[in-house]
C-alpha positions in Angstrom: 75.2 14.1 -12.5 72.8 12.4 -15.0 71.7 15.1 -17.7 68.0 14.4 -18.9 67.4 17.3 -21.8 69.2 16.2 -25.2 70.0 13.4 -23.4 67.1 11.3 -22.8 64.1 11.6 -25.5 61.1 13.6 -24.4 59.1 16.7 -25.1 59.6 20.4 -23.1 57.7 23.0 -22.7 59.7 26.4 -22.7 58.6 29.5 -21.1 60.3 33.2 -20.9 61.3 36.0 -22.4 63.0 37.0 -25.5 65.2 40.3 -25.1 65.4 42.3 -27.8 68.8 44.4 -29.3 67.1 47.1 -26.8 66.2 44.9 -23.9 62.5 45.0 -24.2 61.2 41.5 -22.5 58.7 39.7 -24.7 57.0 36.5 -23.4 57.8 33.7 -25.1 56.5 29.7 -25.2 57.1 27.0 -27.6 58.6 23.5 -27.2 61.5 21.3 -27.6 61.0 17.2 -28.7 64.3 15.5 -28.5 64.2 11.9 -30.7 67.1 9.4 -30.4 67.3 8.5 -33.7 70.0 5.9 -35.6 72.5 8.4 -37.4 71.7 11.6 -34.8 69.7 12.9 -32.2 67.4 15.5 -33.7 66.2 18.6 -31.2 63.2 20.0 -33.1 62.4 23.5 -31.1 59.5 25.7 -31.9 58.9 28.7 -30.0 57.0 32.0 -30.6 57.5 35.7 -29.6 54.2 36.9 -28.1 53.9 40.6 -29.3 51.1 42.1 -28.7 49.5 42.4 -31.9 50.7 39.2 -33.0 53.1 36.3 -32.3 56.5 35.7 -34.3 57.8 32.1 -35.3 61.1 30.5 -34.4 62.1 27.4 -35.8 65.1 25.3 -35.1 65.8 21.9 -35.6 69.0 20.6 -34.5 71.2 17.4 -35.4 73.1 16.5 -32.5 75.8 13.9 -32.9 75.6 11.6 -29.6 78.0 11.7 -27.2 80.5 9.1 -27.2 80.7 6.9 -24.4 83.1 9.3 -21.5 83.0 12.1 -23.3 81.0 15.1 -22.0 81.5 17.0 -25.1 80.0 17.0 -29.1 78.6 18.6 -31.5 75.7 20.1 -33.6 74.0 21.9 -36.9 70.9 23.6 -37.1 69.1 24.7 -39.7 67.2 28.2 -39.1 65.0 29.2 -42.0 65.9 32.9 -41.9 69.7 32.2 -41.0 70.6 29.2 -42.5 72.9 26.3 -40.7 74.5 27.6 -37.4 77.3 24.9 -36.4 77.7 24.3 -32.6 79.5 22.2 -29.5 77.4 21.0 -26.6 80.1 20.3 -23.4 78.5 18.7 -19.8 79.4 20.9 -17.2 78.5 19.2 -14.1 75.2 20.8 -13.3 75.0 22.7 -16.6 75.3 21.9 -20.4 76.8 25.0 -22.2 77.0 26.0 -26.1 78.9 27.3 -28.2 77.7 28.3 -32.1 78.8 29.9 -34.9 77.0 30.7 -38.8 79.4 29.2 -41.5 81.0 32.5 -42.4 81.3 33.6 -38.6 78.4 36.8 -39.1 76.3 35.5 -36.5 77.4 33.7 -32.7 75.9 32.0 -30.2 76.3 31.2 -26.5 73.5 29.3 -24.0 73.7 27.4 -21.0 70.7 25.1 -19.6 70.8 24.3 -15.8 69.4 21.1 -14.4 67.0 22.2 -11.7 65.8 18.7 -11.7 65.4 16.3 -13.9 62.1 17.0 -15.0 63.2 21.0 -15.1 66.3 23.2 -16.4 67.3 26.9 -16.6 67.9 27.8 -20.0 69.9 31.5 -20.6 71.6 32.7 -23.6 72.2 35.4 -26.5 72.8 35.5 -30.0 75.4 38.1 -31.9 75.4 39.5 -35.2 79.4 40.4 -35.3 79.7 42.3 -32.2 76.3 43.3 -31.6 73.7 41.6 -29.7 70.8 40.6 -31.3 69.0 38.8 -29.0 69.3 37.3 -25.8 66.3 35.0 -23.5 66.1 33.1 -20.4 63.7 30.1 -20.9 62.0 27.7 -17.9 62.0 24.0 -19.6 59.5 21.4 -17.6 59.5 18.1 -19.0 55.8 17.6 -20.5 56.4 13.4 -21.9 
């Protein structure tokens, strides 16, 4: 199967919800661009929470080091403002393309997966940890928008 998110450049639109530590849903939107560029692919994600009284900020950009030609695994950093780098491992699972992530002194983990519903749409689901407690977790639609 031929992957087209990280991939293949392009911008996505994300829609969802955010879960919080309690489970309350709270819509969510943003975007994803993914440039090719020489050294590393960069994945530059901005979403935000839509409360009701206001909306919240994420930020996330992501250098992704390409895959090498036959492998169906690598790896990644991203730099969060409020957590600093978070190191991860992309690996191509068929119809899937699951990660992995951990901050530098373990405190906070990571796990997502994005399903390729076609190539112009994938399933993204996932949750972040602070040591053994959940923090967040969200389930995203991407829909290629360029």
């Amino acid at each position: 199967m031929k992957h087209t998110f990280i991939l293949q450049e392009g911008k996505w639109q994300a829609t969802g919800h955010y879960f919080d530590d309690q489970g309350k849903a709270i819509p969510i939107e943003g975007s994803a661009r993914i440039t090719h560029l020489k050294q590393f692919w960069l994945n530059e994600s901005r979403m935000k929470l839509l409360l009701e009284d206001k909306s919240i900020g994420i930020v996330n950009d992501y250098e992704i080091t390409p895959f090498e030609e036959g492998s169906d695994t690598t790896v990644w950093k991203s730099l969060n403002p409020s957590l600093g780098y978070l190191y991860g491992k992309f690996v191509i699972v068929g119809d899937s393309i699951l990660s992995i992530c951990a901050s530098k002194e373990g405190t906070y983990t990571a796990t997502e997966y994005l399903v390729k519903v076609a190539d112009d749409h994938y399933r993204n689901r996932g949750a972040f940890f602070r040591g053994d407690q959940k923090v967040s977790s969200w389930g995203v639609e991407l829909k290629k928008i360029e």
